[in-house]
C-alpha positions, 0 to 999 in steps of 0.5 A: 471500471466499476467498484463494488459498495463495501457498505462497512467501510463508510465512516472507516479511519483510514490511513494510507502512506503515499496516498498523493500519487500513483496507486496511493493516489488511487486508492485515497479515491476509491476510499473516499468514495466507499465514505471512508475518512482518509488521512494519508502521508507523502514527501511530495506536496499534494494539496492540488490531489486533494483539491481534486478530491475535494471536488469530486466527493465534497469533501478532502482527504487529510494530507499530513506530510511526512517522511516516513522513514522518520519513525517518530513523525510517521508516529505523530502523523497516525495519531494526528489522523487518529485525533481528527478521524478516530482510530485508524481501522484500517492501514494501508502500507503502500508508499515504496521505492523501488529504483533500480541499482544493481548489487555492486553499487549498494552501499551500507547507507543506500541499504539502509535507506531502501529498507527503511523505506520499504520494510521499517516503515511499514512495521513501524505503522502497524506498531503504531496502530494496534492499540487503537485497532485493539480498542476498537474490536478489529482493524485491516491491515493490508501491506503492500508488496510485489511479485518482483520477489517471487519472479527473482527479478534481478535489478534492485536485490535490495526492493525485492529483499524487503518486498519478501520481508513484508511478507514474513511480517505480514504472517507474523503479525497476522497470527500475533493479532488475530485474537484482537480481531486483527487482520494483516494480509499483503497485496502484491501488485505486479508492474503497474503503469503508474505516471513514474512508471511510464516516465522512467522505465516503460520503454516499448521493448520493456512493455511489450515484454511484460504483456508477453509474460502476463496472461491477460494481455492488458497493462495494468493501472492504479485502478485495478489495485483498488478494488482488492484493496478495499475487499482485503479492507472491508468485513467481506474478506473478515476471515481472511488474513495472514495472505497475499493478494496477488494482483498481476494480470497472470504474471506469476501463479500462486498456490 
């Protein structure tokens, strides 16, 4: 799969949460090899992701990890990739948890929880990047969301809830910094074969019912996702913000 060349994304400080695995894994490497500097975060270890990637394009992204639903170490983590990078220009809001529960079996701590991975985190670093943003004329902000909500998928009401939140945030954010030169736009990627993915929930009777709902008849990868994320990214989309990208083979339609 070829990736366009986004010439001003060379030298970019770039932050993404859950930059190890799966689509964040991703697209700390179509970053990396725009020329951009990375620094992501992420629970799990991935000093051998960043091995690969060191050998691949000579040099290694910076791996900070980080429970992000720890405001104030998400916090110290983007200004440790701020201090090594210089100011994050570009924010990738992309780390989620979208377990499957059912309505009856949420509690008030299993709540909490979900949108504190899946909403709080994400308002509480583009908080924290704005002021640096702000000094360095512009930045892109691309949140992270998912058709699942305008499907009415039923199976995690509290995913979807924070997944249409987002998109309010999104909005908001958009015309509330757009003076700074400030952009915030969300990408919606619809179900992505990731490696959990394949692991846990994409049985032959759930795959073959989601290419039948796609118009084009192929699953996605985390590769597909990249090259909307670098163009919501880069000054090709520099009059573009306060939307969503929609990246889900044809499942829903928008507009």
């Amino acid at each position: 799969m070829q990736t366009p060349r986004y010439g001003d994304l060379r030298g970019r400080s770039v932050f993404i949460t859950g930059g190890g695995t799966g689509i964040g894994a991703a697209l700390t490497d179509g970053f990396l090899e725009q020329g951009a500097n990375v620094a992501f975060v992420q629970r799990s270890d991935a000093t051998s992701f960043c091995a690969q990637m060191a050998e691949k394009h000579g040099r290694a992204p910076l791996y900070l990890p980080c429970d992000i639903t720890d405001v104030t170490a998400l916090r110290a983590a983007i200004a440790q990739a701020g201090d090594a990078h210089g100011p994050v220009t570009v924010l990738v809001n992309n780390a989620a948890n979208d377990q499957r529960h059912s309505t009856e079996e949420v509690t008030e701590e299993s709540w909490d929880r979900a949108l504190a991975i899946n909403l709080k985190a994400y308002f509480f670093a583009c908080q924290a990047v704005v002021a640096g943003m702000r000094a360095a004329g512009g930045g892109a902000i691309i949140n992270f969301t998912s058709v699942s909500y305008m499907m009415g998928n039923a199976g995690y009401p509290a995913y979807t809830t924070a997944n249409s939140g987002i998109n309010g945030m999104t909005r908001s954010l958009a015309r509330e910094f757009g003076p700074d030169r400030i952009r915030v736009n969300a990408l919606a990627p619809g179900w992505v074969l990731t490696d959990k993915q394949k692991k846990m929930w994409a049985t032959p009777e759930a795959l073959a019912e989601q290419i039948n709902r796609q118009c084009l008849k192929t699953h996605l990868e985390p590769a597909d996702i990249v090259g909307g994320t670098l163009f919501l990214a880069s000054n090709t989309s520099r009059m573009m913000t306060g939307q969503a990208l929609v990246i889900d083979g044809g499942v829903v339609v928008t507009g």
